[in-house]
N, C-alpha and C positions, 0 to 999 in steps of 0.2 A: 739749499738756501731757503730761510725763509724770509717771507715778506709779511709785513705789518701796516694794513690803510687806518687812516686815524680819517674819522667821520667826522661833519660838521657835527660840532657839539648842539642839544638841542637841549634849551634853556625848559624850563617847569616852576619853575620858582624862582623869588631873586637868592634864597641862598640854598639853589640843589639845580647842578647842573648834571644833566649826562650828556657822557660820551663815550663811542659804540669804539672800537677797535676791531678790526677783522685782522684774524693772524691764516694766510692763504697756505702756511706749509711749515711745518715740522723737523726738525733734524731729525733723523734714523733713527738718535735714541731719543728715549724723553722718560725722564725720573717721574714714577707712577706719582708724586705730590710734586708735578711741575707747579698746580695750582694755589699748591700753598706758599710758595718758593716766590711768585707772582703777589700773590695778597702782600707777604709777608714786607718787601720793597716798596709799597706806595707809603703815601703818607698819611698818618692818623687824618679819620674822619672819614676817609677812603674807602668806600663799599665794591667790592670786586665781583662781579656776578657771572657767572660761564652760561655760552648757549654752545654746546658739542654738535657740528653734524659731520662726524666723520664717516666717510665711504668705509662698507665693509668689506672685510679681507675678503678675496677670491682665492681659493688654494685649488689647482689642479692637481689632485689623487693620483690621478694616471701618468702624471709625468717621469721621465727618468730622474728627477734629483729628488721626489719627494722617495717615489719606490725604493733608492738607493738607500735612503734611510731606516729602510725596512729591514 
């Protein structure tokens, strides 16, 4: 499941507003241009900018399902 918090928008100007969205979680898959997919649905005038801090994969080597693959 993912979840999406939508941030108090924080004004800059009277015609340029930002607003931050945090997306807390992923579906399993995700099409390597989920980003453009994203851009591509807002609306003209619309600047879409990504900050990524995704945790890195941990793979255990010595496990029995990886060695199985062996």
């Amino acid at each position: 499941m993912s979840f999406i918090l939508v941030e108090m928008p924080l004004c800059q100007r009277r015609t340029f507003i930002t607003v931050y969205y945090t997306i807390d979680g992923y579906p399993g898959n995700l099409n390597i241009d989920f980003r453009d997919s994203i851009r591509y649905v807002t609306m003209g005038g619309v600047k879409v900018s990504f900050i990524s801090s995704f945790e890195p994969t941990s793979i255990d080597w010595s496990s029995q399902r990886v060695q199985s693959k062996n």
